[in-house]
C-alpha positions in Angstrom: -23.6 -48.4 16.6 -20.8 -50.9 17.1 -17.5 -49.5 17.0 -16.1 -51.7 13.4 -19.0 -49.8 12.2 -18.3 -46.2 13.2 -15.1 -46.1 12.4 -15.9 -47.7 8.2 -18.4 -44.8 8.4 -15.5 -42.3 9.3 -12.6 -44.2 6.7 -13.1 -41.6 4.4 -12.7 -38.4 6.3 -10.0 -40.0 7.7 -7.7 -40.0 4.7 -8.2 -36.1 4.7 -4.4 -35.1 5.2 -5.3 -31.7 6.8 -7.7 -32.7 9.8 -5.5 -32.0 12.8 -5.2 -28.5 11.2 -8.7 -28.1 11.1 -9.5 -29.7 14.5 -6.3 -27.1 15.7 -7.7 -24.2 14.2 -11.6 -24.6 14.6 -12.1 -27.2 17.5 -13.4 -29.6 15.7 -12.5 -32.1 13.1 -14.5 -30.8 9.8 -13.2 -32.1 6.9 -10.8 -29.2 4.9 -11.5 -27.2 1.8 -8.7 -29.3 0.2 -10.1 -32.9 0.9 -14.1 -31.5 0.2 -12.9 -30.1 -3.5 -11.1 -33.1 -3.9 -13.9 -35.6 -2.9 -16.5 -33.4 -5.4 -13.9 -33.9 -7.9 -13.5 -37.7 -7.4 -17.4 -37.8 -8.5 -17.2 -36.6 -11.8 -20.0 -35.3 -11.5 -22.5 -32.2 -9.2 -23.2 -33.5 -6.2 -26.0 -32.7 -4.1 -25.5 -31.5 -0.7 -27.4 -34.6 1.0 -24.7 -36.9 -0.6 -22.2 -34.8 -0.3 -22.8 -35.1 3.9 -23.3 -38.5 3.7 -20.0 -39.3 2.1 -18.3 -37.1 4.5 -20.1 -38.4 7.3 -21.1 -35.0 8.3 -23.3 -35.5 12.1 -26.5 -34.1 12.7 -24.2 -31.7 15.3 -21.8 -30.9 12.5 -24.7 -29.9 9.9 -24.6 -26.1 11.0 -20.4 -25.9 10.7 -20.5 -27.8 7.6 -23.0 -25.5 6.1 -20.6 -22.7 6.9 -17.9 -24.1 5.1 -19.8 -24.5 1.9 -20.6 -21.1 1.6 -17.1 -19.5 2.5 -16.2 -21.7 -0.4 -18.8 -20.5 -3.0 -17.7 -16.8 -1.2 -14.4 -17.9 -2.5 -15.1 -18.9 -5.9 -14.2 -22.6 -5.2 -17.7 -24.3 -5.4 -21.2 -23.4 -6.9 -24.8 -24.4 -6.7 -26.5 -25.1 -10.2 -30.1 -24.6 -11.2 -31.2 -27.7 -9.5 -29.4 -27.0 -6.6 -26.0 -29.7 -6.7 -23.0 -28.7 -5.6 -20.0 -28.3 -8.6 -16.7 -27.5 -8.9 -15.9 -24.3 -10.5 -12.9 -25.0 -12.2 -14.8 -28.3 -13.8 -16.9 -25.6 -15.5 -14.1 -23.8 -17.1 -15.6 -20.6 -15.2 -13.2 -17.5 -13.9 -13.4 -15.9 -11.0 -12.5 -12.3 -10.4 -12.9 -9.0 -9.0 -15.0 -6.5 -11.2 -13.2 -3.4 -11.7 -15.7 -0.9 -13.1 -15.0 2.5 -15.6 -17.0 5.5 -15.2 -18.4 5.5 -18.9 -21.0 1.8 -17.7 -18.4 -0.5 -18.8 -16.2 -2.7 -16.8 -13.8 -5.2 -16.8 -13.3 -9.0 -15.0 -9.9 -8.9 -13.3 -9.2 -12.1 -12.9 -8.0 -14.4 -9.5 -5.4 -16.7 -11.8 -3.6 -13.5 -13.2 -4.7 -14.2 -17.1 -5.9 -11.3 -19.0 -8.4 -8.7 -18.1 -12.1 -9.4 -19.6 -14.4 -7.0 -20.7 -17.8 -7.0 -19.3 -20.4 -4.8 -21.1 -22.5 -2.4 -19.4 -25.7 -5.0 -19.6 -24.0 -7.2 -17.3 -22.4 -4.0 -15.4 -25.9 -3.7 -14.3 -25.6 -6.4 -12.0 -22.4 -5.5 -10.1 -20.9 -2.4 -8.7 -16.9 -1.9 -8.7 -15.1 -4.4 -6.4 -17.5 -6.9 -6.8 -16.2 -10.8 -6.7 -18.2 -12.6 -9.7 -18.2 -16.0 -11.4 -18.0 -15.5 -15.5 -17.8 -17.4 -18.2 -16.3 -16.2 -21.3 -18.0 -15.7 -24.3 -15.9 -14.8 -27.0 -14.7 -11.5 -28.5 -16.5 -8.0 -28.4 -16.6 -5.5 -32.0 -13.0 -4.1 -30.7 -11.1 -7.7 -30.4 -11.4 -7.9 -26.3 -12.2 -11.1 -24.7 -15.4 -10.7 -23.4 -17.8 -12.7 -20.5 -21.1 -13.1 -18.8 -21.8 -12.9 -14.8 -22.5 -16.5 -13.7 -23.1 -15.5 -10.0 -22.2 -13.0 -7.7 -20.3 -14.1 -5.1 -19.4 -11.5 -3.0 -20.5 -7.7 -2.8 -17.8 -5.1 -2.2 -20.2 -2.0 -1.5 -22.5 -2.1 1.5 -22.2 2.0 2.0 -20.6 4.2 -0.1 -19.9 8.2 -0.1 -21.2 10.2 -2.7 -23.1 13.5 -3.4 -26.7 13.8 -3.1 -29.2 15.4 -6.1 -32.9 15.6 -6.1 -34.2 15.9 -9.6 -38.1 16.0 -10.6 -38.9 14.4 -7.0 -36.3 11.7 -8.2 -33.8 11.3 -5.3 -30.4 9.5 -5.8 -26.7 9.7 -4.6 -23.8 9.8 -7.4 -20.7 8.1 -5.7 -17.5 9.4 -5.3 -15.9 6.5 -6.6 -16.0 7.1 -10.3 -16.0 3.5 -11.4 -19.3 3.0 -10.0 -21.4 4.4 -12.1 -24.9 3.8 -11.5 -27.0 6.4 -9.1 -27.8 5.0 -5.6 -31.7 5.8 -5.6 -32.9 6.9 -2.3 -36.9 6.8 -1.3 -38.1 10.0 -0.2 -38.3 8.9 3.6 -34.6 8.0 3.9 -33.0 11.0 2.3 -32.6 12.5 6.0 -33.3 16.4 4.7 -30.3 16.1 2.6 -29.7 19.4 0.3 -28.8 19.2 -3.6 -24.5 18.9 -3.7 -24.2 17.8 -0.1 -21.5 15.0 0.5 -23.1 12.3 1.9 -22.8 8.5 3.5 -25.4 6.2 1.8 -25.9 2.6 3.1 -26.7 0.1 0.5 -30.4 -1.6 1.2 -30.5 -3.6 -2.2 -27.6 -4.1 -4.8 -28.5 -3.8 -8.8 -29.8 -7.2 -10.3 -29.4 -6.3 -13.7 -33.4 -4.8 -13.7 -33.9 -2.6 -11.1 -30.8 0.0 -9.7 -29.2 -0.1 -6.8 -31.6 1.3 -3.6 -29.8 3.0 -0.5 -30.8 5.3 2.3 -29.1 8.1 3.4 -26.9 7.4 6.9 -24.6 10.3 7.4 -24.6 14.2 5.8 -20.8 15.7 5.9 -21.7 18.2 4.6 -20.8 20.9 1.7 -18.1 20.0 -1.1 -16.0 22.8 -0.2 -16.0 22.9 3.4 -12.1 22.3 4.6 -11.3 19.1 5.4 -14.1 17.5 3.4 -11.4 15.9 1.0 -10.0 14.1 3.7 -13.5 12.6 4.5 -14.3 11.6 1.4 -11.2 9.9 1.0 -11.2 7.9 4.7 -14.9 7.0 3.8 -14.4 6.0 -0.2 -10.9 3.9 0.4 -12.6 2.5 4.1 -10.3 3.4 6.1 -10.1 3.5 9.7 -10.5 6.4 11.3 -11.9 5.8 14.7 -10.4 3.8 17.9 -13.1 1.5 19.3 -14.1 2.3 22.8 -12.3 -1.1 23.9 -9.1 0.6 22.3 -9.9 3.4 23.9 -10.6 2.1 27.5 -6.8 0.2 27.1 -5.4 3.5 26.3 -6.7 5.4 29.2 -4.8 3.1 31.3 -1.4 3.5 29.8 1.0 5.7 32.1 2.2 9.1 31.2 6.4 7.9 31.4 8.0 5.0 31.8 8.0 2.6 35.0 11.0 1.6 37.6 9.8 -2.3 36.9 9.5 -1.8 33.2 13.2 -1.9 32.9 14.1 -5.1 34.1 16.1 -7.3 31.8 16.5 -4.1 29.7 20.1 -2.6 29.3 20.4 0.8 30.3 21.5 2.9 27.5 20.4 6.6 28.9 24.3 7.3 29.1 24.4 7.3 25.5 23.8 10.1 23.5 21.1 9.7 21.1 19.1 11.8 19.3 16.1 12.0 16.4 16.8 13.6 13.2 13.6 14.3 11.8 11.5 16.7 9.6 10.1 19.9 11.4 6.4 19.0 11.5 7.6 15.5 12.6 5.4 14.6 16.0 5.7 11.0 16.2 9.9 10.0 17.1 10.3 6.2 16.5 14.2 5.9 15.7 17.2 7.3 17.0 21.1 7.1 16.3 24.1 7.3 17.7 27.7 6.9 16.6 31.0 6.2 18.3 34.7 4.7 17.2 34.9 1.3 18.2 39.4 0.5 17.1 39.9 1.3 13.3 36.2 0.9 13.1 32.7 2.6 13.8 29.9 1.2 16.0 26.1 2.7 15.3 23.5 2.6 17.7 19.9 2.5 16.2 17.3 2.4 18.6 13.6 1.9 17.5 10.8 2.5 19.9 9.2 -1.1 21.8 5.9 -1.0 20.6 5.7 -4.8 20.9 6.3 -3.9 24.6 2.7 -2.1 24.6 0.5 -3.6 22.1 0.2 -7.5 22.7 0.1 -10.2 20.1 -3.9 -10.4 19.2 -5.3 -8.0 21.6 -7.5 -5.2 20.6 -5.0 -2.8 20.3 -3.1 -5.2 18.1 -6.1 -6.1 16.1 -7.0 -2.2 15.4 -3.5 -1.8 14.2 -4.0 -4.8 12.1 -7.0 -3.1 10.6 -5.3 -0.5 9.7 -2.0 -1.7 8.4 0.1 1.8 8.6 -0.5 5.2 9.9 -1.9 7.3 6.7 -0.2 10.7 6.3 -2.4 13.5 4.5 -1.5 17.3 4.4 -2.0 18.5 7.5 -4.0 15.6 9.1 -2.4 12.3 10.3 -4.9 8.9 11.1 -2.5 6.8 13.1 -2.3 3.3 13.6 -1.8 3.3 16.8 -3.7 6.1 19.0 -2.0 9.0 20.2 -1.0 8.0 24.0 1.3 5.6 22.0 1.9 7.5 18.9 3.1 10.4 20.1 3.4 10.1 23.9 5.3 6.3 25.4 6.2 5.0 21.9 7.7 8.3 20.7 11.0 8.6 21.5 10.7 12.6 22.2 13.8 14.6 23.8 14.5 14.7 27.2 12.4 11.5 28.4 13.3 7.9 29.3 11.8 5.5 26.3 11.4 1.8 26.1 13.6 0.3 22.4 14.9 -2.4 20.8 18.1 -1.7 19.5 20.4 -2.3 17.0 23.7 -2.1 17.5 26.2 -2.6 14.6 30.0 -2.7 14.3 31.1 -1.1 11.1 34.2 -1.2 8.9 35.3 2.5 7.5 34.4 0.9 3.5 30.8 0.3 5.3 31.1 -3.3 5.6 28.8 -5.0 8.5 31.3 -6.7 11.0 28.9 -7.9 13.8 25.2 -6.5 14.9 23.6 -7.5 17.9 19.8 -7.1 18.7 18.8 -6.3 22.6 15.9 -4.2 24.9 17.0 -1.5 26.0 16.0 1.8 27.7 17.3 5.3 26.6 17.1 8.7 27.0 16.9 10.8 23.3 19.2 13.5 24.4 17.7 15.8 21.2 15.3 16.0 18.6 17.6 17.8 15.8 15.5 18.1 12.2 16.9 17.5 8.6 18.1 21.2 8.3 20.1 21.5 11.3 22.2 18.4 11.2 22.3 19.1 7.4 23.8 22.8 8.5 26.3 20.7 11.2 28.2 18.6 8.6 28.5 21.4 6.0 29.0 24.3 8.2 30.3 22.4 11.5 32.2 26.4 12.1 29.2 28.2 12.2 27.8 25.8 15.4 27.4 28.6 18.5 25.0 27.0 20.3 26.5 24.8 24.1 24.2 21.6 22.6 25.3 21.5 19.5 28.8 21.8 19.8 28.4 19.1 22.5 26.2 17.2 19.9 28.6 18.0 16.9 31.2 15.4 17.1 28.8 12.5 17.0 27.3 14.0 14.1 30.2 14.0 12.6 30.8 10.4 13.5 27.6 9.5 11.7 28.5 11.4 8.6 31.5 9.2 8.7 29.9 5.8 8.8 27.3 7.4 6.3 29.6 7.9 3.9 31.2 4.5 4.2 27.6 3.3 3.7 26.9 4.8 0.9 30.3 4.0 -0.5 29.0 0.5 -0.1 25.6 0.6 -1.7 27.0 2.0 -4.6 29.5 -1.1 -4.8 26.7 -3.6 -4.4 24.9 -1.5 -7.4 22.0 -0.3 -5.7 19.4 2.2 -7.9 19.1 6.0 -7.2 16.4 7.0 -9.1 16.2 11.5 -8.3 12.3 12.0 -7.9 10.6 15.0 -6.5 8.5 15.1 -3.7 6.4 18.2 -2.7 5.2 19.7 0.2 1.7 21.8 0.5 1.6 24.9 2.4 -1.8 26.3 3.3 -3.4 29.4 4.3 -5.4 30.3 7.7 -8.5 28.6 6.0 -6.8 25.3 5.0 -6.3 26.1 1.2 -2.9 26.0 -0.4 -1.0 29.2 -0.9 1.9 27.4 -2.8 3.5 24.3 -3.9 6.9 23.9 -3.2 9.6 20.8 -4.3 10.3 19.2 -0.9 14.8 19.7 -0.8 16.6 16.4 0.2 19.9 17.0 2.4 23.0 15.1 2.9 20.6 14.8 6.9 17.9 12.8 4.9 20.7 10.2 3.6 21.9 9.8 6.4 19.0 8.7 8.1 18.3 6.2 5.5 21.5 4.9 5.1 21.1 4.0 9.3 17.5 2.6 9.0 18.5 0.2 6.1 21.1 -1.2 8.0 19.1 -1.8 10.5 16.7 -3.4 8.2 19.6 -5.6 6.6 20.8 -6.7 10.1 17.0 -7.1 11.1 16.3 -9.5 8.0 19.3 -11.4 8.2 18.8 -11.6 12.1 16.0 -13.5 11.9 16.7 -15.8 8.4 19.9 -16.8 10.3 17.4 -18.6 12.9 15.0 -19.7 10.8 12.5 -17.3 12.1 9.3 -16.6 9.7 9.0 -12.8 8.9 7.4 -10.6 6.7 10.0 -9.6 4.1 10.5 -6.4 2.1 10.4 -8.2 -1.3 11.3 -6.3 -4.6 11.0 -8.2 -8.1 13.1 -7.1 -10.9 10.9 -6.1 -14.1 8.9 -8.8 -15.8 10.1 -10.0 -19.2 7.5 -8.0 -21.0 8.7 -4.5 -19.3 12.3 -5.9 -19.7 12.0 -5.9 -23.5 9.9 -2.8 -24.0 12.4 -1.1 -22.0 15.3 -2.6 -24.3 13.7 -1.3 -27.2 13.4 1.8 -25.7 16.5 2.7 -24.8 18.0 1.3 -28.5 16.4 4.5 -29.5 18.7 6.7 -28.0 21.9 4.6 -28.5 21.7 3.2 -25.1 22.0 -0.4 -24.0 20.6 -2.1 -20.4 23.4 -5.2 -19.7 22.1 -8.1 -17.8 20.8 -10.5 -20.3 17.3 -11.8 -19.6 17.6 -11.5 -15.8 19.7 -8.1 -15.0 20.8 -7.0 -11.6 20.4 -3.7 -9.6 23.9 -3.0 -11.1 23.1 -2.8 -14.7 20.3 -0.7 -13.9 22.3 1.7 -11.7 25.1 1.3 -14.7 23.0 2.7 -17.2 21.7 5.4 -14.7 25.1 7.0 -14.4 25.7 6.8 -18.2 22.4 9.5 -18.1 23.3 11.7 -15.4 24.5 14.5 -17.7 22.1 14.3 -20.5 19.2 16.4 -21.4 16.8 13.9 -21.8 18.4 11.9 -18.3 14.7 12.7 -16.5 12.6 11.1 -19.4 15.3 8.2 -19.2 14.9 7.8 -15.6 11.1 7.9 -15.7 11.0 5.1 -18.1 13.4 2.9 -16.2 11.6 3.4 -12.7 7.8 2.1 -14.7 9.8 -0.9 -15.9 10.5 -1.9 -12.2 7.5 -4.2 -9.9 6.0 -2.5 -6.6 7.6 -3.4 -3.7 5.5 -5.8 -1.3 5.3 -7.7 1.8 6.0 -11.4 2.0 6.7 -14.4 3.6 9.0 -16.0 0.7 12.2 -13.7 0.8 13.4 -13.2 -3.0 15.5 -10.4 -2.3 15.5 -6.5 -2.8 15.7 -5.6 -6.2 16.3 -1.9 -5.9 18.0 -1.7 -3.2 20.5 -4.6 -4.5 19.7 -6.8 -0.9 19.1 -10.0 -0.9 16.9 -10.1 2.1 15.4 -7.0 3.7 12.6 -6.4 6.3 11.4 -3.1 7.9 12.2 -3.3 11.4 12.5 0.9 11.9 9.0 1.8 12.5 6.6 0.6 14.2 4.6 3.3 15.8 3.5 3.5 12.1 3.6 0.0 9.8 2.5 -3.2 11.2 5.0 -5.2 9.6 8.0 -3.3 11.6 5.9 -4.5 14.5 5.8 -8.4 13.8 9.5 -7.7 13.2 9.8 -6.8 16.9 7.6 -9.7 18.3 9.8 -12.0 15.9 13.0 -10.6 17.0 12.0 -10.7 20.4 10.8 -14.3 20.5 14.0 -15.6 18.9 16.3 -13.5 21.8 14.0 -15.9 24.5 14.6 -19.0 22.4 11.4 -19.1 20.7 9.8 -19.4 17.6 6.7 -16.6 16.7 3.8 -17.1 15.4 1.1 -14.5 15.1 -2.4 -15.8 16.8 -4.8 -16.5 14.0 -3.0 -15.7 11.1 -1.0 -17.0 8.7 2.3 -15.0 7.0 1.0 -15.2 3.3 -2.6 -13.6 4.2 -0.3 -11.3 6.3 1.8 -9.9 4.0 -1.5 -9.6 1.6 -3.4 -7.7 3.6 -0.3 -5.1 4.8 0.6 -4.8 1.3 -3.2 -4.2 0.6 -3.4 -1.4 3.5 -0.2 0.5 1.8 -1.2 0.9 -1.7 -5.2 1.9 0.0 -3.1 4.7 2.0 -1.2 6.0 -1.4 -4.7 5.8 -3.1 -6.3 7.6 -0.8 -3.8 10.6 -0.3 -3.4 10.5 -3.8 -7.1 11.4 -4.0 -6.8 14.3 -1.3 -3.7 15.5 -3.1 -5.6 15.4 -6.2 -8.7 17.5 -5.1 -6.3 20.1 -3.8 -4.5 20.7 -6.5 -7.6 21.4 -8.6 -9.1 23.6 -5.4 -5.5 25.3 -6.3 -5.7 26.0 -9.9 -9.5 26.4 -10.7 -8.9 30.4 -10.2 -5.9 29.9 -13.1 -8.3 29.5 -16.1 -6.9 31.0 -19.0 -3.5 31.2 -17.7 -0.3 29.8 -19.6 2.3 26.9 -18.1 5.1 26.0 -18.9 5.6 21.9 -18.7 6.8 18.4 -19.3 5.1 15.4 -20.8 5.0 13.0 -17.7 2.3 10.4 -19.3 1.5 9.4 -23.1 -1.6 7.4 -23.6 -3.7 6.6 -26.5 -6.2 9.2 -25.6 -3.7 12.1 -24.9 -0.8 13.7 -22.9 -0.7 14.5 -19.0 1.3 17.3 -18.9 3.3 18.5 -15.4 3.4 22.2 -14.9 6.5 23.6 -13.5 7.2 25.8 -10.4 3.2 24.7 -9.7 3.5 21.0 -9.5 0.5 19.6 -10.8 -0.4 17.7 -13.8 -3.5 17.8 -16.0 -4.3 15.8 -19.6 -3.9 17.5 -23.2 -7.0 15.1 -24.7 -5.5 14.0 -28.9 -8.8 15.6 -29.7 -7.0 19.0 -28.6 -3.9 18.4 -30.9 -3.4 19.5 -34.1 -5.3 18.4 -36.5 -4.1 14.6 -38.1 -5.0 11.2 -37.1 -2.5 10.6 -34.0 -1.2 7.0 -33.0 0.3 6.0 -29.8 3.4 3.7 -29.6 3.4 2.3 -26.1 6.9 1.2 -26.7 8.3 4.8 -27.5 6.1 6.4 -24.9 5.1 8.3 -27.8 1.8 10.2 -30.0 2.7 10.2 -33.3 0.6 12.3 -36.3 -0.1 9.9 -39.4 0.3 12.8 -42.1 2.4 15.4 -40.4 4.8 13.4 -38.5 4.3 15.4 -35.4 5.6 13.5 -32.6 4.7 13.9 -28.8 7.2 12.1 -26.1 6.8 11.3 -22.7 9.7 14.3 -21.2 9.1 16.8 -23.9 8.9 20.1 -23.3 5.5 21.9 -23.7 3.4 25.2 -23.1 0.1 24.8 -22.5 -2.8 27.2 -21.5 -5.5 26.0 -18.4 -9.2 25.7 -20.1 -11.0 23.6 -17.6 -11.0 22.2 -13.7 -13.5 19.5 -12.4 -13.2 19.5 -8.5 -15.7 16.3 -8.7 -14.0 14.6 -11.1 -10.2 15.5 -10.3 -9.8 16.4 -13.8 -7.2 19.5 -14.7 -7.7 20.1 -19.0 -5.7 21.8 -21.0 -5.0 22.7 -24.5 -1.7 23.2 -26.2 -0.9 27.2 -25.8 
């Protein structure tokens, strides 16, 4: 072929305006997603494949790659085959794509990719799917209750290859009910694959054939646990049902063999040598991994702060299969009495802890501090130190309020620069209450178990004037981190927190009218007018239900690229920088910080921010959900000896079937169902966060005050009932 003519047969592919970022990314010059939707679209019309190559002038070579890229996009919900086999454009075909979210009663609902409103999907076409599911549907109108409604097109991706669940054999029928409740179909298992599993036992099943809408989904067994109520077996369940990692590879393994027990002579060059200093951790008492420590000391008039925040980014290398584990995992996921790092324990708890009493590799941040808590300077270097103590919450809590009663030789070497950190705390704090920041008081609990791993009692976890501290120090780091690396145009991910959505905004408005309260701010209010509002409340009986509402108005705080401030915290850039033994985004902080200090720019290997901060947002909310879960089961574990017993409580949730109720002293929370109300017809007023009777004007508020008596616990189910007392 002459050259004139090879290069007219190329003209078109040429004009796509992302090939060198294809020919970067995948060796070879394919034409992009992008240009291939927009050719398709050009036509009009489906194309088939066989055209669609020859207008791309796809190579006999290229076929296989090309092939590839077809099906990631109908993965992706960007293309689909018809009946006859031609290629269209989904959105030509006014179909949606989505992610099935399924409901434990055979119904389920499309959640849709472009954010518009949930769909339902009837159990006929749940047949088909299993929750998580990513479908193509069209919609088909409304169902008998005024829901938009669609039909499964295609399925484009399945979510569920293997799924825990608990086994049954009934009338030589055997089958595995999952532990995720929103799938509800039963996994049937052929005789030969059931691996002598007993009725009740917890079990892994692997998914041989997915539902079709005729037949049910097949699976055999892969894996028996064991028995329900073995300790620990809530913990499997949930590492299994919310896939989480839970297991180094042997590659990640064979790395961490290889690691030294301390610190190397030519690890600290180009390092500064801060062992002099006297730094310490302040953390809780069953606290094994150290990855920040502070110090304190006048600098003139003013203060200067020392946070130093173990190197991990010294260890784990950009892209290499330590890096790609932690990745995986996202954060370190925290359950009562059982940890699954992120990074393994050679790191965690050995070289990237900062433990007393051993020379540790950091990256610190060193800040100089007016008295009011205003940020003069900051600086960012490596360093090496030497954590001079590992003090807890209650003992530096005990040294600022009772700095007399100090009787020990370290401490009252140690007291003075506690003291100096109380200082700069309170100038801190002094300052976030100036810029308007929100304190919303929640309570956190704490589980404390018997000999045989079963609680013994729940007890409200006590914040100290040692825990503000702490977080006052780690946000400024965090602040000087973020603006660190926006001042040289560094890409990171940010900390992002959206103020409420117009929707929440109002609803909350007319909320508050009700009790002769008023949110300022107009259409777009600040942190201030929140924390305003906040302080009007303090002293009122009703201040907890206030709060409550106020906090569900407000977005969840993410990870992302495009920095649109801290709502909450009243910042207008923040990034976690303080600890990455345990979230990966604290680690790409590092490597960023790092690369700018050597006049570079970073750029993760293989990935790109956005899918980033997805995927570590993604990996935080799987780590609530899952000890959420475990939390969950042992609370009914707890209780299920209580039947018949009467609780005091407080309305914490009002939905249109009934009231979750919050015990007191005991700490957990069960569901009053309207049925078990007195008798009327009962509306709910999402507005009011109310239950209202239609006859007897009965009303039911979220924060009221209640007694209610314990009637029924389902461990399988997670379901605490009870009925007013």
């Amino acid at each position: 072929m002459s050259t004139n003519k090879k290069s007219k047969k190329y003209q078109l592919r040429k004009l796509d305006p992302f090939i060198a970022r294809e020919s970067e990314r995948y060796g070879t010059a394919l034409p992009s997603r992008e240009f291939i939707l927009k050719i398709l679209e050009e036509q009009g019309i489906p194309v088939s494949e066989k055209i669609l190559r020859k207008l791309l002038s796809i190579t006999a070579k290229e076929t296989e790659f090309f092939n590839r890229r077809l099906s990631a996009m109908i993965r992706a919900g960007q293309i689909m085959r018809n009946r006859k086999g031609d290629i269209c454009v989904i959105e030509k075909l006014e179909l949606i794509r989505g992610k099935v979210q399924g409901h434990s009663d055979g119904y389920g609902f499309l959640i849709a990719d472009d954010g518009s409103p949930d769909l339902y999907l009837g159990p006929k076409e749940m047949h088909m799917v299993l929750d998580g599911d990513r479908v193509i549907a069209r919609e088909i109108g409304m169902d008998r209750r005024g829901r938009r409604e669609c039909k499964i097109v295609e399925v484009l991706e399945r979510a569920n290859t293997q799924l825990i669940g608990r086994f049954y054999a009934e009338h030589g029928i055997f089958f595995v009910i999952a532990e995720n409740k929103r799938i509800s179909q039963e996994i049937l298992i052929p005789r030969e694959a059931t691996m002598k599993a007993k009725t009740g036992q917890v079990v892994m099943a692997k998914i041989i054939q997915q539902p079709d809408g005729h037949t049910q989904p097949i699976g055999h067994i892969i894996e028996i646990l064991g028995e329900y109520t073995s300790p620990g077996m809530e913990i499997e369940i949930a590492l299994r049902k919310h896939d989480l990692p839970y297991e180094f590879s042997s590659e990640v393994k064979k790395i961490s063999a290889k690691f030294p027990k301390k610190v190397l002579k030519k690890e600290l060059a180009k390092r500064k040598d801060i062992r002099h200093l006297p730094l310490v951790t302040i953390d809780g008492e069953t606290a094994r991994d150290f990855d920040d420590a502070v110090y304190c000391e006048r600098d003139g008039k003013d203060y200067r702060l020392y946070v130093a925040i173990a190197d991990v980014s010294h260890y784990v290398y950009d892209n290499d299969a330590l890096d790609k584990e932690a990745f995986e995992r996202g954060n370190s996921v925290y359950f009562p009495r059982r940890v699954i790092p992120m990074l393994p324990e050679v790191l965690s708890n050995g070289l990237c802890s900062l433990n007393p009493l051993a020379d540790r590799l950091c990256m610190v941040c060193e800040i100089q501090l007016a008295i009011n808590g205003e940020f003069l300077d900051y600086q960012f270097y490596p360093a090496v130190m030497h954590s001079h103590a590992r003090l807890t919450y209650s003992e530096v809590a005990s040294m600022v309020e009772n700095p007399k009663e100090i009787n020990t030789k370290q401490y009252a070497e140690l007291l003075p620069h506690i003291q100096l950190l109380y200082k700069v705390y309170k100038g801190l704090h002094k300052a976030r209450k100036k810029r308007g920041a929100i304190d919303f008081d929640t309570i956190e609990t704490q589980m404390i178990f018997n000999n045989q791993g079963k609680i013994e009692q729940i007890l409200p976890l006590q914040r100290n004037i040692a825990h503000c501290l702490i977080e006052e120090c780690m946000l400024a780091a965090n602040v000087c981190a973020s603006d660190f690396l926006q001042k040289h145009r560094q890409p990171v991910l940010y900390r992002i927190h959206e103020g409420p959505t117009s929707e929440k905004l109002e609803s909350l408005r007319d909320f508050l009218k009700e009790f002769g309260l008023q949110l300022s701010g107009g259409s777009q209010p600040h942190a201030k007018d929140y924390a305003k509002t906040l302080t009007k409340i303090n002293d009122r009986s009703d201040a907890q239900l206030l709060q409550t509402v106020m906090l569900r108005s407000l977005r969840q705080a993410i990870y992302s690229p495009e920095n649109i401030g801290h709502f909450g915290l009243a910042y207008e850039a923040y990034t976690h920088f303080t600890s990455p033994i345990r979230r990966y985004p604290d680690l790409l902080v590092h490597r960023a910080i790092k690369a700018v200090l050597n006049g570079n720019i970073y750029s993760p290997s293989g990935k790109d921010w956005h899918e980033l901060g997805k995927h570590c947002s993604m990996t935080e909310r799987r780590a609530d959900e899952a000890t959420r879960d475990v939390e969950s089961w042992l609370k009914c574990f707890y209780i299920q000896d209580k039947i018949g017993e009467c609780f005091d409580g407080v309305i914490s949730g009002v939905t249109a079937f009934g009231l979750f109720v919050a015990l007191d002293q005991i700490y957990v929370e069960g569901l009053v169902h309207i049925s078990e109300l007195p008798t009327d017809y009962f509306h709910f007023d999402s507005t009011k966060h109310m239950l209202y009777g239609e006859r007897s004007g009965k009303k039911y508020r979220l924060g009221d005050r209640l007694q209610v008596k314990l009637v029924r616990v389902d461990l399988q189910t997670r379901k605490i009932d009870f009925v007013l007392a």
